[in-house]
Every structure is written in C-alpha cells, then in structure tokens.
C-alpha positions as CSV (number, residue, x, y, z in Angstrom):
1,X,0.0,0.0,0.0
2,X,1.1,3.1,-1.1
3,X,2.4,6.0,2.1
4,X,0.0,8.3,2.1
5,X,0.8,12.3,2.1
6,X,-0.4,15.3,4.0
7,X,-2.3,16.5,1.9
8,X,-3.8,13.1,-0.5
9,X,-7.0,11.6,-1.2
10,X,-10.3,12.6,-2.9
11,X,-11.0,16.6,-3.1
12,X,-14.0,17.5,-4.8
13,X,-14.1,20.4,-6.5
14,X,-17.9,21.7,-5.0
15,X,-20.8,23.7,-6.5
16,X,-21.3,27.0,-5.2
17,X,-25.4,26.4,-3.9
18,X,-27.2,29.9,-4.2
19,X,-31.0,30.8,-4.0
20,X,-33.1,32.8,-6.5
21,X,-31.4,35.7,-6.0
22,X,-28.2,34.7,-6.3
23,X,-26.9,35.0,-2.7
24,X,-25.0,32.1,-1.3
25,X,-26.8,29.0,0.8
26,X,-24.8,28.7,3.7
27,X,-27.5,26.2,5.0
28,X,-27.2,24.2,1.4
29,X,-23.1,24.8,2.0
30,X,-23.4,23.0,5.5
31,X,-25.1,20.2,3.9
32,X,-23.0,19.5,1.0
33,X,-19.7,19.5,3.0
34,X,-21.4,17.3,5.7
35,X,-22.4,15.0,3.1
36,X,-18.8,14.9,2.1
37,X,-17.6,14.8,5.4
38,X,-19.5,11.3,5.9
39,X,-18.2,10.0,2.5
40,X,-14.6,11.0,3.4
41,X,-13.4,13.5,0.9
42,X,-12.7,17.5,1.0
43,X,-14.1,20.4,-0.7
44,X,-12.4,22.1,-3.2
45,X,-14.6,25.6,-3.0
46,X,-14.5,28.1,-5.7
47,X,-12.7,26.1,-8.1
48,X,-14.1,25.7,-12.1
49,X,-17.3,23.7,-10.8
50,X,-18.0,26.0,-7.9
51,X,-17.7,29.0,-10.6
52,X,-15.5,30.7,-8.9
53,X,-14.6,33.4,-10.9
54,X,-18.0,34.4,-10.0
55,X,-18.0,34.8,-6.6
56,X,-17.3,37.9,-5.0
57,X,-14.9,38.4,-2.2
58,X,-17.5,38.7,0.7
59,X,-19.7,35.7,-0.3
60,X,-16.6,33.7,-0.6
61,X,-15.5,34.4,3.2
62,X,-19.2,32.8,3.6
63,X,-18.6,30.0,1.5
64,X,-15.4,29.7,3.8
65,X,-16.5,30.1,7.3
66,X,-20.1,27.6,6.4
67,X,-17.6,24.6,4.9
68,X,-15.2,25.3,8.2
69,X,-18.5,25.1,10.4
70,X,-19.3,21.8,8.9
71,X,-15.9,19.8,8.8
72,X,-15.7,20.6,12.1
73,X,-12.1,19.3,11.9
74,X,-13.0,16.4,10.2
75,X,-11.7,16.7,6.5
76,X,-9.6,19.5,4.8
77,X,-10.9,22.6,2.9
78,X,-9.7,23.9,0.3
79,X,-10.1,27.0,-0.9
80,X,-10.4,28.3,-4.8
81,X,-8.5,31.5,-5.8
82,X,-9.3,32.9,-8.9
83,X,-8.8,36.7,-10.6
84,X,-6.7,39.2,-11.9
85,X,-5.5,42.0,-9.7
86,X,-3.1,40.7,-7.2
87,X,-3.6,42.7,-4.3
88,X,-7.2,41.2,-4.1
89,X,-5.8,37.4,-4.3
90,X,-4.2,38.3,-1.3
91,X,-6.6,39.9,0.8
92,X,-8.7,37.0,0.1
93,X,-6.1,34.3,0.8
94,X,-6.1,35.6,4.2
95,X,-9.4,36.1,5.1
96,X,-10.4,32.5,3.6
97,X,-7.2,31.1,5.9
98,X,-7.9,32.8,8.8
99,X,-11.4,32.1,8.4
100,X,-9.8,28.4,8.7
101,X,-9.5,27.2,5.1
102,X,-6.5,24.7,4.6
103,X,-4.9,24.9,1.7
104,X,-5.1,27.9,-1.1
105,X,-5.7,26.7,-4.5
106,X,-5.1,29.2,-7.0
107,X,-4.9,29.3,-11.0
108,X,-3.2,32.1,-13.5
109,X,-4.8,35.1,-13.7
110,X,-6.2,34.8,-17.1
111,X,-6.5,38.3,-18.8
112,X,-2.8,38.4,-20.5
113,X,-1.5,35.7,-21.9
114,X,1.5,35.4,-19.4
115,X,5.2,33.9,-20.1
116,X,6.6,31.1,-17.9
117,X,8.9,33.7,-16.2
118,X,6.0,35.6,-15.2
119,X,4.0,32.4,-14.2
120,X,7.1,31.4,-12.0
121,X,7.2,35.0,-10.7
122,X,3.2,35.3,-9.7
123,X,3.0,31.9,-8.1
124,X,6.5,33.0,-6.3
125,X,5.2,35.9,-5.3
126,X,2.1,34.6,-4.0
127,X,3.9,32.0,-1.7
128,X,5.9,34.3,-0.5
129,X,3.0,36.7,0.9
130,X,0.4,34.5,2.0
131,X,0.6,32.8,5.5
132,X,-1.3,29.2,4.1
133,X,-0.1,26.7,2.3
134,X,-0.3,27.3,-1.6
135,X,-1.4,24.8,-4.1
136,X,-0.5,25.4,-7.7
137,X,-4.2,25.0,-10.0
138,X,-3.1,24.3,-14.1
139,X,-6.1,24.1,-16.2
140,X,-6.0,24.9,-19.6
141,X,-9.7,24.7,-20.6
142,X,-10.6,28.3,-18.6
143,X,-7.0,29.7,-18.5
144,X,-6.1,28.9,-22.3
145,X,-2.5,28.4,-21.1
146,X,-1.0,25.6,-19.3
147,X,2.0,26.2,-16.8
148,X,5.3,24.4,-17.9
149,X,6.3,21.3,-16.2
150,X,9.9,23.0,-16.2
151,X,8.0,26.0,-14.0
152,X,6.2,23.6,-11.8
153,X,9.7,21.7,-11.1
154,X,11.1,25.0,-10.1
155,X,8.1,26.3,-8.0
156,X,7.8,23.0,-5.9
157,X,10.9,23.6,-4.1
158,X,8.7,26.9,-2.7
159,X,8.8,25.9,1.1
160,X,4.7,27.2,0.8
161,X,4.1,25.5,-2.8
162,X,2.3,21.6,-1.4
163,X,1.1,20.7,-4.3
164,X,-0.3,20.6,-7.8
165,X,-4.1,20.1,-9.1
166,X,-3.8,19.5,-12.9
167,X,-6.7,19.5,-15.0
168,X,-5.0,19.2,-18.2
169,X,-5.7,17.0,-20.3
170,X,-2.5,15.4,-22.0
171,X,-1.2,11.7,-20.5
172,X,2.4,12.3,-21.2
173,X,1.9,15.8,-19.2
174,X,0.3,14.0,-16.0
175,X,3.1,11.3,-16.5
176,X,5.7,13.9,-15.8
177,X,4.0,15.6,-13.6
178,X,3.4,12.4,-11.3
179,X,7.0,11.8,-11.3
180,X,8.2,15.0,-10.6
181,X,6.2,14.6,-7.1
182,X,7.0,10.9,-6.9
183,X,9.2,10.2,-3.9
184,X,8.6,14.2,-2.2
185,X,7.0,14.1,0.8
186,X,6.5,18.5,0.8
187,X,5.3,18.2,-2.8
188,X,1.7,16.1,-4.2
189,X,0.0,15.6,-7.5
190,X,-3.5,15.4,-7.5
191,X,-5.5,14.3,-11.1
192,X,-8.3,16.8,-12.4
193,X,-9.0,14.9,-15.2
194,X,-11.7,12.9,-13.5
195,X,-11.9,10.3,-16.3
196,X,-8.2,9.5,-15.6
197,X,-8.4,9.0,-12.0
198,X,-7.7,5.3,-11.8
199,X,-4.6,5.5,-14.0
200,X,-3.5,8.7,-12.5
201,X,-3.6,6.8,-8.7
202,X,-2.2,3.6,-10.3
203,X,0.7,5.7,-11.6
204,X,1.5,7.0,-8.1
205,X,-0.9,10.3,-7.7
206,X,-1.5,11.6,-4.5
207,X,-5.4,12.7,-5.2
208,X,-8.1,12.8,-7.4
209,X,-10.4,16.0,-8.0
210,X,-13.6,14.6,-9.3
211,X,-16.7,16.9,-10.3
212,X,-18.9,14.2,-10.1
213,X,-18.0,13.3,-6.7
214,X,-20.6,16.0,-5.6
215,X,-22.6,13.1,-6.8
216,X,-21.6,10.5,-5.6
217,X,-18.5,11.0,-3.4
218,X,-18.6,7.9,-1.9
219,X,-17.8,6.0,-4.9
220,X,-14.7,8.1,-5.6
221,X,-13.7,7.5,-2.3
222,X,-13.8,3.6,-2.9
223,X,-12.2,4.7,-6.3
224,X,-9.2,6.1,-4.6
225,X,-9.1,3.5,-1.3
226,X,-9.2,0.9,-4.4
227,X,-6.0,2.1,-5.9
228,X,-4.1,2.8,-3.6
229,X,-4.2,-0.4,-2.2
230,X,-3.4,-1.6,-5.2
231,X,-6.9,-3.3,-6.1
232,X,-6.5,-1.7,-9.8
233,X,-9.8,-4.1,-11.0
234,X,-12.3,-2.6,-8.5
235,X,-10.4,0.9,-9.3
236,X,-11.2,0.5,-12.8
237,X,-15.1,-1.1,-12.2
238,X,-15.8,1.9,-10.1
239,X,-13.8,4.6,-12.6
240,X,-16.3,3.4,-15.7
241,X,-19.1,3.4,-13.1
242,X,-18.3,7.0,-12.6
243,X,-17.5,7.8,-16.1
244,X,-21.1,6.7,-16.9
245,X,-22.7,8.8,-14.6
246,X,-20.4,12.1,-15.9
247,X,-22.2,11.6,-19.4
248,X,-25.5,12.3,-17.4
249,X,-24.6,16.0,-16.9
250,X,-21.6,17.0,-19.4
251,X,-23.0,14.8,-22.2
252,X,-23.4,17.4,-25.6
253,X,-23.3,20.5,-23.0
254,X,-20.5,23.2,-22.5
255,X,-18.8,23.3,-19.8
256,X,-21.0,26.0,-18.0
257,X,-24.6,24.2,-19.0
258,X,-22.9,20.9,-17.1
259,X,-22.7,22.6,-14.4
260,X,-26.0,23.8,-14.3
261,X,-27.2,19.9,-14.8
262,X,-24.9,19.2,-12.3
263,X,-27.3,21.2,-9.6
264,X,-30.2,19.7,-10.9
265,X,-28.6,16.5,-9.9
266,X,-27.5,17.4,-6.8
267,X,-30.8,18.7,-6.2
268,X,-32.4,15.3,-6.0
269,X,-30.2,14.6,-3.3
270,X,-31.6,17.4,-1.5
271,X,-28.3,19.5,-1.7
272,X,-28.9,22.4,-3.2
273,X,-30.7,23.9,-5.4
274,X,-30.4,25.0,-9.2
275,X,-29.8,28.4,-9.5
276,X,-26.5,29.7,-11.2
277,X,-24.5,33.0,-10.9
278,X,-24.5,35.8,-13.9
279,X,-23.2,34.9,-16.6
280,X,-24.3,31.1,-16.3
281,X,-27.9,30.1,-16.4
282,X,-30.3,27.4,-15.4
283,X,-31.1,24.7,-18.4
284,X,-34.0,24.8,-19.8
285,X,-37.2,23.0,-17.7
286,X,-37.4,20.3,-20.2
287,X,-33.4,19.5,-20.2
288,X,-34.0,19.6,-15.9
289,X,-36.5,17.4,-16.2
290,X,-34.2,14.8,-18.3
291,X,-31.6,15.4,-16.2
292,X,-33.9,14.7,-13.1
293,X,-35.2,11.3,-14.4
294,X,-31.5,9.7,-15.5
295,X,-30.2,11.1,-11.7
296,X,-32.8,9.2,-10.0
297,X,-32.3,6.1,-12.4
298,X,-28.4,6.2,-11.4
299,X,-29.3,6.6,-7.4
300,X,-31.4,3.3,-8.0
C-alpha cells in the first residue's frame, strides 16, 4: 500500500449552492460538505465547478466560514482563488485562511497571456506573501494556457508551494507531472482529469479532484481507497461506473450548462438547489427534467 501524504485523497471540486437571487446557501453549503464529510473526501470551494470566478470576495468568506463550520475538523478545505488584480488574491487568501481554510488553490490570472517567467514569478510571489499553504491549479480549458512542467519543477521547491491540481488533459503531461512529485514528501500531485483517476492513482498520484464526486462522493472515495491499495480491478469497475454517470450531466453541453445539470442532480439529493450566478444560467425546464429522471435512475 502506497504512504499516504499530507495533503492526498479525494477533493472534490464543490458547487457553489445559491438561491433565486443569487446569494450564497450557507444552510445548502453545510449540507454538502457534511455529506462529504460522511463519505470521506474534501471540498475544493471556488474552483471551475463552484464557478468561482463568479464569486465575489464577501460571499466567498461565507462559503469559507459555512464549509469550516461543517468539517468541524473532520476533513480539509480547500479553498479556490481565482482573478486578476493581485492585491485582491491576497486579501482574500487571508481572510479564507484565517477564516480556517486549509490549503489555497489558485490558477493564473487569465486576462494576459502570461510567459513562464511571469508564471514562476506570480506563483512565487504569491507564496511568498500568503501565511497558508499554496497549491499550484493548471487548467488549460478556462485559462487557455498551461503552466510548464519545467516552472512547476522549479516552484515545488517553494517551502509554501504543497502541491499541484492538474486539470490538463495530455497523459504524457500527467506522466511527468506524477513523477516530478514521486518520492517528495513536501510536494503532491492530484488528477483533475476525472476520467483518468484510476490510472492517475495507479501511476502513483497523491489525489483525485472529481466533479462528479458531488454526486456520488462515496464511490470516488472507494475509487481512490481501491488504488491505492493496489486493487487496480475494482479501481477500474468503479472509474467506468463514474465515467457513466459524468455523461448524465456533461454529455453534448458546455462546460458552464454541465454545471447547471450538475445542480439539478444534486438537487435530488436534496443538496442544493439549481440556480447559477451571472453569466451562467439554469437549463431549460425540459433539459432539468431529463436530467432529473437519469439522476434518480443512477441513485437506483
């Protein structure tokens, strides 16, 4: 069986629940994180599913301070940081980690196309000022640029960079990537490609950061308990299990209509509720009601 690290495991990158008007569900935040809680994985708040680039400053403190309230110690959370002018990033940082958030996870900012050297220098600079631990957040998809596996080398020596979530979706890349934190105990790779979780853990990742566990975390739990003791058959049963239940809500949509499906599905769990935040939008009440009758086929 594989050593586990600090920071390891399942962290699932969580919806941001909202009402009507738009204003954060704390109560619907408390439920989702306990329902993680009880499957044994960590929140990932503000990241692409929880759409954070559309959260403002003060309803992510609240997002913050309701997950913190319901771990109550028991898993991690992490916390999303997304933008472009530095001198926010770091207000928030602190007021998310003193608020009791775990670990920062934070992408590019994404409004200039940005060299490596200036990659290396904003994720430096960023460690350098913030008291929490830092996690490096690659995704090309949202971004449109993908930090260099040369940078990431460099920045994982950071004494405040723990880790790296890639989301990028190139096998040789996560190859390289899993080696370069291979055999670091201050350093961790976890997979955002949720349909390469099972290889990624078989290849020696640290995590997996699955948008469907808000779903089902349980089974991605299993998932990763599966690999990592080196059971790679019931890894694999349980990766096309999950795989099939993705299609339900990213099938034919874009990336921001999933997510939308991806409430309605949660809300037959009695999680949350529907609503999106500007520019995103609810699907239409036909497409919910699809999306309705294949969730409660795949709770059956």
């Amino acid at each position: 069986m594989k050593k586990e690290k600090k920071y390891c495991g399942v962290v699932v990158p969580m919806v941001t629940p909202v009402d009507s008007e738009a204003r954060i569900d704390t109560a619907a935040v408390e439920r989702i994180v306990s329902f993680f809680a009880e499957a044994g994985v960590s929140p990932l708040l503000m990241g692409t599913t929880g759409e954070g680039n559309s959260v403002g400053q003060d309803d992510g403190l609240l997002m913050v301070q309701a997950a913190v309230k319901a771990a109550k110690g028991r898993i991690k959370v992490y916390a999303g940081l997304t933008g472009n002018c530095f001198a926010e990033q770091l207000r928030q940082a602190e007021t998310y980690t003193a608020a009791g958030a775990d670990v920062i996870v934070a992408t590019l900012p994404t409004y200039y196309a940005l060299t490596p050297e200036q990659m290396e220098n904003y994720y430096t600079r960023l460690a350098d000022s913030i008291k929490g631990p830092l996690m490096l957040y690659n995704i090309l998809a949202t971004t449109h640029m993908s930090i260099p596996v040369e940078v990431i080398r460099r920045l994982a020596d950071h004494p405040n960079i723990v880790g790296l979530k890639d989301s990028e979706r190139d096998m040789e890349r996560m190859k390289q990537c899993i080696e370069l934190a291979k055999g670091r105990e201050d350093f961790c790779y976890f997979c955002g490609w949720a349909a390469q979780s099972a290889t990624s853990l078989a290849l020696g990742g640290d995590g997996i950061v699955p948008s469907t566990g808000n779903f089902v975390p349980q089974m991605f739990r299993q998932l990763y308990d599966a690999a990592i003791q080196g059971d790679c058959a019931t890894a694999q049963r349980l990766q096309d299990e999950t795989d099939a239940i993705a299609r339900i809500y990213q099938k034919d949509r874009t990336l921001g209509q999933s997510l939308a499906a991806l409430k309605v599905m949660m809300q037959t769990r009695n999680l949350c509720q529907p609503y999106m935040l500007m520019p995103l939008t609810r699907l239409t009440a036909e497409e919910e009601k699809e999306v309705v009758a294949k969730a409660q086929s795949a709770k059956s």
